[in-house]
Every structure is written in structure tokens, then in C-alpha cells.
C-alpha positions as CSV (number, residue, x, y, z in Angstrom):
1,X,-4.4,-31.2,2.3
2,X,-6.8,-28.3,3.3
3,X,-10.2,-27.9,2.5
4,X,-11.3,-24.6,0.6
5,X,-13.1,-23.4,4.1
6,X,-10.1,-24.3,6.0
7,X,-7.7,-22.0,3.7
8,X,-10.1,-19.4,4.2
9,X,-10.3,-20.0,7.8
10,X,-6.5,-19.6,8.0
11,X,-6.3,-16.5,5.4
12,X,-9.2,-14.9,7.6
13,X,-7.1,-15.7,10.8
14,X,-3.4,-14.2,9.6
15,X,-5.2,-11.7,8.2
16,X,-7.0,-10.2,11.0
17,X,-3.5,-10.8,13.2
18,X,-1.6,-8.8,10.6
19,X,-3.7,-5.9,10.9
20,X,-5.2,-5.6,14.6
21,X,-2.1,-7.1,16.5
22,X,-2.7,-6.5,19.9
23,X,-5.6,-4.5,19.8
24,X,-7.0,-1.9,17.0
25,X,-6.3,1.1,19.5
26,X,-7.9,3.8,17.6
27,X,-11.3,2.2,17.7
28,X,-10.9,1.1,21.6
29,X,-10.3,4.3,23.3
30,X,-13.1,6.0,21.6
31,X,-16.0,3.6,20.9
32,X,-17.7,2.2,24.1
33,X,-17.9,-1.5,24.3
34,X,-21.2,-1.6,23.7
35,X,-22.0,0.5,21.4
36,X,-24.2,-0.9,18.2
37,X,-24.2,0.8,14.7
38,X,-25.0,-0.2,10.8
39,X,-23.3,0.6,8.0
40,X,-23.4,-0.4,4.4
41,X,-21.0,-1.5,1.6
42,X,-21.2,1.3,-1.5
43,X,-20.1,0.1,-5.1
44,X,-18.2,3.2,-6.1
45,X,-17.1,2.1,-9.7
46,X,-19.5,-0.7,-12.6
47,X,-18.1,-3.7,-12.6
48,X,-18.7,-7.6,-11.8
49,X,-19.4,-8.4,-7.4
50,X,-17.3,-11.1,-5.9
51,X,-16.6,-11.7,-2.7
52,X,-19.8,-11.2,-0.5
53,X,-19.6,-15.1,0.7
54,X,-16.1,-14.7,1.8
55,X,-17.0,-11.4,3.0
56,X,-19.7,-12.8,4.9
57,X,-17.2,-15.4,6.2
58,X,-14.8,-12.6,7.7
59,X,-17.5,-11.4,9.5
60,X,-18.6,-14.3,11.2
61,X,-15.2,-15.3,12.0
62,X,-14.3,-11.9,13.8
63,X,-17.8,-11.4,15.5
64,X,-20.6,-14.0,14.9
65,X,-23.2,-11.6,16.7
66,X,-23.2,-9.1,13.1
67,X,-26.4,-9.3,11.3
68,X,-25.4,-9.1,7.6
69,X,-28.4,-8.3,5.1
70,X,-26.8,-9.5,1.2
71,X,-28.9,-7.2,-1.4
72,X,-26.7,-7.8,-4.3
73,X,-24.4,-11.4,-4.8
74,X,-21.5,-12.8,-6.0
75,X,-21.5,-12.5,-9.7
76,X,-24.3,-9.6,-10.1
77,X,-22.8,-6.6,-12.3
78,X,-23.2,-3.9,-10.0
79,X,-23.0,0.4,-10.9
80,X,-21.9,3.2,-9.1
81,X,-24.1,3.9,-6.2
82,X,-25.3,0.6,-5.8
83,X,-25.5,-0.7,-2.6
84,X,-24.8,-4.6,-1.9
85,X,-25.2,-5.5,1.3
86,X,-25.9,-4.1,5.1
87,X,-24.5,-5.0,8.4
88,X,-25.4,-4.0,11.8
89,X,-24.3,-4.9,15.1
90,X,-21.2,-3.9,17.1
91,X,-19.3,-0.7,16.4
92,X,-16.0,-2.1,17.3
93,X,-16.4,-5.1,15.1
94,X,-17.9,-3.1,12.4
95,X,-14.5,-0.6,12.2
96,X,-12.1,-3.7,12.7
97,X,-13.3,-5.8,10.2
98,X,-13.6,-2.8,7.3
99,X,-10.2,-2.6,5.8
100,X,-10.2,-6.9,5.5
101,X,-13.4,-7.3,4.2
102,X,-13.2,-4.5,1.8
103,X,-9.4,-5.6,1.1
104,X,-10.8,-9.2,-0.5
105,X,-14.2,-7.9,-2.2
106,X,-12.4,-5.1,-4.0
107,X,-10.1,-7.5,-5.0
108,X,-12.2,-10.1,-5.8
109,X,-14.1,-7.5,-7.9
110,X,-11.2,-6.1,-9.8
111,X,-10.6,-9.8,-11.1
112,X,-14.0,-10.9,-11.5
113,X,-14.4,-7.9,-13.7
114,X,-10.9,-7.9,-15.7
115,X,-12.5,-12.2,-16.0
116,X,-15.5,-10.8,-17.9
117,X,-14.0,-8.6,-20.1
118,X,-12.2,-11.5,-21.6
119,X,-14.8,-13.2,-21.4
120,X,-17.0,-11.2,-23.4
121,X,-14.7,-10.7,-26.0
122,X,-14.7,-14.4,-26.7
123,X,-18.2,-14.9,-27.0
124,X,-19.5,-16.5,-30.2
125,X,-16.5,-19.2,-29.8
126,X,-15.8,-22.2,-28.2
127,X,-12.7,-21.1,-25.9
128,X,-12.7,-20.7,-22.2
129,X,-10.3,-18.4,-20.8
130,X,-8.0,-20.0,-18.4
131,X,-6.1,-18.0,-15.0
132,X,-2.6,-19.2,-14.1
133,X,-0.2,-19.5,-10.9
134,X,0.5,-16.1,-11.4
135,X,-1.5,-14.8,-8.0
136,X,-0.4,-13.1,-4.8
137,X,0.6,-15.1,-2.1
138,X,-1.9,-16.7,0.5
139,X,-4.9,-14.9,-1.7
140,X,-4.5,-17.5,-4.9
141,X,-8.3,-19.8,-3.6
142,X,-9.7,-16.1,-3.8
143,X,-8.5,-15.4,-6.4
144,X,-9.0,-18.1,-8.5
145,X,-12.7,-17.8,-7.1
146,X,-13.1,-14.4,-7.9
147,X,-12.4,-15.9,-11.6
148,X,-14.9,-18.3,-11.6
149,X,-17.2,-15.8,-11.2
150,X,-16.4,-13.6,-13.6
151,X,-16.9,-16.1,-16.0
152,X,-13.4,-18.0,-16.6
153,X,-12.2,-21.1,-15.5
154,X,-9.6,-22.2,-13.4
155,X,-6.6,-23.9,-14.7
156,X,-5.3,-25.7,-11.7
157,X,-4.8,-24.7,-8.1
158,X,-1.6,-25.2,-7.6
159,X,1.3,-27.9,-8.8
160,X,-0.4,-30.9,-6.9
161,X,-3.6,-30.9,-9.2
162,X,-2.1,-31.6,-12.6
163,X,0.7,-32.2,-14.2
164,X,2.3,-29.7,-16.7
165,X,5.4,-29.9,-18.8
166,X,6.5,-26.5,-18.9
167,X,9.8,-25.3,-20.9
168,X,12.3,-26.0,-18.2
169,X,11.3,-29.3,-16.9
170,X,11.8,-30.3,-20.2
171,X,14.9,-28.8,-20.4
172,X,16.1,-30.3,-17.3
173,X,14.4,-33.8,-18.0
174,X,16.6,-33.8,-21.0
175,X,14.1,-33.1,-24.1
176,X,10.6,-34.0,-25.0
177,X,10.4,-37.5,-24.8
178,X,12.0,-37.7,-21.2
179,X,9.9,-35.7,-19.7
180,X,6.5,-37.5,-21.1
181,X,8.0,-40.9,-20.2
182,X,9.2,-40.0,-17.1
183,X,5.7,-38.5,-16.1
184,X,3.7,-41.7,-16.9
185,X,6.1,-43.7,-14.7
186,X,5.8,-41.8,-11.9
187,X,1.9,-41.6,-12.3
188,X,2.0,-45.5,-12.4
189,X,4.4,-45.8,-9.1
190,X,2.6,-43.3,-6.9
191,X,-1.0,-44.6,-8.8
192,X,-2.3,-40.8,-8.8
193,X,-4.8,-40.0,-12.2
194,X,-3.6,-36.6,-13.3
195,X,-4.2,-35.0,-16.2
196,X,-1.0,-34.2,-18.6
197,X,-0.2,-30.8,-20.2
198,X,3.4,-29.6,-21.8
199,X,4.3,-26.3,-23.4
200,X,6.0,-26.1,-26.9
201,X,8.1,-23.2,-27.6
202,X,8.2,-24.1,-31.5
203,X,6.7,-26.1,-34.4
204,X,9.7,-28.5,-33.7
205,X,8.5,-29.6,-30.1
206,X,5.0,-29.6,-31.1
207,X,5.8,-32.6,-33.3
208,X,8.0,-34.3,-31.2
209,X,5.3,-34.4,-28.8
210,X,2.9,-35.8,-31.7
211,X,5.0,-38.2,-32.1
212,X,5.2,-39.0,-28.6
213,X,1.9,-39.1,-27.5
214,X,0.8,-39.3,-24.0
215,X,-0.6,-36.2,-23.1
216,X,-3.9,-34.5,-22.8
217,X,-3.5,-30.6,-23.5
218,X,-1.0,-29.0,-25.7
219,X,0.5,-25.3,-24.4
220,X,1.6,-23.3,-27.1
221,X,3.6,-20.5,-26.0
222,X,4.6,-17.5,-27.4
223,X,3.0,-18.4,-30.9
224,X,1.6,-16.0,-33.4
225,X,-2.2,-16.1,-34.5
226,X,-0.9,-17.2,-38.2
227,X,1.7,-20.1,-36.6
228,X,-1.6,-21.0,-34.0
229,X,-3.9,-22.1,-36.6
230,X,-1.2,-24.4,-38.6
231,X,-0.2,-26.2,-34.8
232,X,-4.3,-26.2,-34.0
233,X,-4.2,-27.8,-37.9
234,X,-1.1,-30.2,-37.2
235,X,-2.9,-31.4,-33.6
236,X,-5.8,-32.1,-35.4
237,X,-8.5,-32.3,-32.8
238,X,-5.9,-35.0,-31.2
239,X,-5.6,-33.3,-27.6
240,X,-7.0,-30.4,-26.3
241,X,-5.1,-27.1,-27.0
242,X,-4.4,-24.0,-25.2
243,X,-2.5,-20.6,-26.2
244,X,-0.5,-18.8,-23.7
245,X,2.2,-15.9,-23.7
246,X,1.2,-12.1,-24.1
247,X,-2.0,-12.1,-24.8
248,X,-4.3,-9.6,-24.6
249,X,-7.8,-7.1,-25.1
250,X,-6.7,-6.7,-28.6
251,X,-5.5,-10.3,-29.9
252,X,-7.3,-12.7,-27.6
253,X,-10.1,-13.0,-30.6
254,X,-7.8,-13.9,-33.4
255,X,-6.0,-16.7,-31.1
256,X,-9.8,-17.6,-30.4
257,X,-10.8,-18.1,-33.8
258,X,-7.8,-20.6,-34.6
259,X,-9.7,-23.0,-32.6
260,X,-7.8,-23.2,-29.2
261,X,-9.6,-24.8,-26.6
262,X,-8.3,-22.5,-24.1
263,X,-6.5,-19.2,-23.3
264,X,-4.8,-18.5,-20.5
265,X,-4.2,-15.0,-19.0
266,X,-1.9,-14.2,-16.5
267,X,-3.0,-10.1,-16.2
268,X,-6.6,-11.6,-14.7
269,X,-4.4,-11.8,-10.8
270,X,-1.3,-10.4,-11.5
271,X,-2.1,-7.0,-12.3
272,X,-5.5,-6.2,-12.0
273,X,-7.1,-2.7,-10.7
274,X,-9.4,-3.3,-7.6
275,X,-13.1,-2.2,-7.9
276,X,-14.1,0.8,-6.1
277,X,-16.4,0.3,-3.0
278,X,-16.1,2.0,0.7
279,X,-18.1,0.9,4.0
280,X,-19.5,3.3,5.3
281,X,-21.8,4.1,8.5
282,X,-25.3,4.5,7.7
């Protein structure tokens, strides 16, 4: 399994192959090889900053000789005209690396800020808001970084860090019961320590898995706030709990105050609006 430098190391790579191919012809026939210049990243739009590390990665990965002066972090909030970092060296490798770097930090920033909003909204209470699989190909460590800093937490990385139930491995397992057994035996034979999660559609399931046992976290999907706080009253402090399925700005608090552990939110990665921010010479 790769390391979390590694994937970058190969996102950074593919990346920079995607976009320059056999040469970034524009810059090559009219800046002179060594030509040296500066320019500087503007924050066009508030929000939260993440990506300057991985930003500072694709950098040193395309040219190691740029100097790169960080004035503002990862995590900072940042306002329109701010400026977060500087970095001077080569002209070629300052216009080639542009549209990549700004490609992952305004993405990074969109989430990082759609993260706090959420986040915000939930102070006062004891729930973490959870991201989801939900992420766009080959970006999903950034992503689920650029979360992190905005406050969140990740729910797992991909399908090899924990194990959850969701409707239709139930369904195919043949019901409830199935599935949970089925799980712990193949646990035991491949001796991995994993934690358990499975989705409930309804109040039925939720007791069947009561019943059942065996699990760690309980997904409830697609339930109201009112039907929430009677399962968060059934589980009983029992297993941890987490709400999932449509929600949003406006009804993330009610689901909160039932007492859910967690809240996950597909719209922080699928569908969030970059921050603004331009590099520009200076």
C-alpha cells in the first residue's frame, strides 16, 4: 500500500504529464532559459487556506531550485487581497507549475471552507462532521486533507480501512444477520482489526441489528430529525451513531441535537465551489 507522500508523489507526477506533455511550448519559445522572476499567490475570495504543503510539494517536485516564502498556512482563514505565500526562481518553472499548483489549493480551499461552514454550525454539540467516498478520482488524499483542515474528520480512506455494511451488501449477503456474521468470520480468517459500521434504511433493521450485535457505528440513512432521536433513543449510547442522506446548511443542527455522534456530508468533495486565488508575477 502507498504511503500518503508516495500518492502525492504519483498525483504530482500524472499531473504535471497531463498538462505539459512534451514540452509547455508557449512558455519555451518566449522565455529564455535562464531567465529568473517572482511572483506571488493572491487570495481573491474569504475563505479557509489549504493546500500550501502540497503546494510546496509541487514545486519542489517540478524544480527544487524555487525559493518558496509561506506567509499565510494551511488552515489560516484568509480575505480578499491577502497574500499567502512568494516564490521566486526560474520563469519557466514558475509558468509551468501555475495552473497545478493553483488547480489543488483552490480546491483544497473550496473544501476546507464548505468543511468549516459545517463545522460552525455544529458548534455547541458533541458531533463531528464526517466526508465520504464521494471525491474525484486520484484527488480523494487531497481531498480528504483539505477536510481535516477545515475542521471535519475523515471517515475512512477508502474500502480497505474499515468495514461498512451498506444497504446492498446486505442485500446481497442475504439480510442483516448475514452480513454481521459473515464480517466477523472473515476478520478472524484474514486476522485484520477493523472497525464495523452498517447502514439501516428503517426502524426495522435498526433493531435487527440490536439484536445482532457486533458492530461499532450505526448509519442511519435517510432518517428524519423526529425518527433520529427515537433510533439515537433505541441505541442507547450502545454503539456510536452516525446520520447520513441529504443533509444540509439548514437541517444539519436538528440531526446534531438528537445526539448523533457523527454526520456525514457528501457535498464537502462532490460539489464544492473552488476558492478564488491567481498567481501572479510580482
Amino acid at each position: 500500500m502507498y504511503s500518503v507522500d508516495e500518492l502525492e508523489d504519483r498525483l504530482i507526477d500524472l499531473a504535471f504529464a497531463e498538462d505539459i506533455g512534451d514540452g509547455d511550448h508557449t512558455t519555451l519559445c518566449c522565455i529564455p532559459d535562464d531567465a529568473t522572476g517572482k511572483s506571488h499567490l493572491l487570495i481573491k475570495e474569504d475563505g479557509i487556506l489549504a493546500g500550501i504543503e502540497v503546494a510546496k510539494r509541487v514545486f519542489a517536485r517540478f524544480d527544487p531550485t524555487l525559493k518558496v516564502d509561506v506567509l499565510i498556512g494551511d488552515g489560516a482563514k484568509v480575505k480578499k487581497g491577502d497574500i499567502a505565500m512568494v516564490v521566486s526562481g526560474k520563469t519557466r518553472s514558475l509558468l509551468q507549475t501555475e495552473r497545478l499548483m493553483l488547480n489543488i489549493l483552490q480546491r483544497m480551499s473550496g473544501i476546507a471552507t464548505m468543511t468549516n461552514k459545517y463545522v460552525e454550525l455544529l458548534k455547541g454539540t458533541n458531533t463531528r462532521v464526517l466526508d465520504t467516498r464521494k471525491t474525484t478520482p486520484g484527488m480523494r488524499i487531497l481531498e480528504k486533507q483539505a477536510v481535516k483542515i477545515g475542521g471535519g474528520v475523515n471517515h475512512r480512506i477508502g474500502l480497505f480501512d474499515m468495514i461498512l455494511l451498506k444497504d446492498n451488501h446486505v442485500d446481497f449477503a442475504g439480510g442483516i444477520k448475514n452480513a454481521i456474521d459473515r464480517c466477523h468470520e472473515y476478520l478472524s480468517e484474514k486476522s485484520l482489526n477493523l472497525k464495523i459500521e452498517i447502514e439501516v434504511r428503517n426502524f426495522d433493521e435498526l433493531q435487527q441489528v440490536l439484536d445482532c450485535g457486533g458492530v461499532d457505528r450505526i448509519m442511519l440513512d435517510n432518517f428524519s430529525i423526529e425518527n433520529t432521536k427515537k433510533a439515537v433513543g433505541m441505541i442507547a449510547g450502545r454503539y456510536e451513531v452516525e446520520s447520513s442522506g441529504g443533509i444540509t446548511f439548514e437541517t444539519i443542527r436538528g440531526y446534531a441535537e438528537c445526539g448523533v455522534d457523527f454526520i456525514s456530508v457528501g457535498a464537502l468533495t462532490h460539489s464544492v465551489k473552488c476558492l478564488d486565488m491567481s498567481f501572479k508575477a510580482c
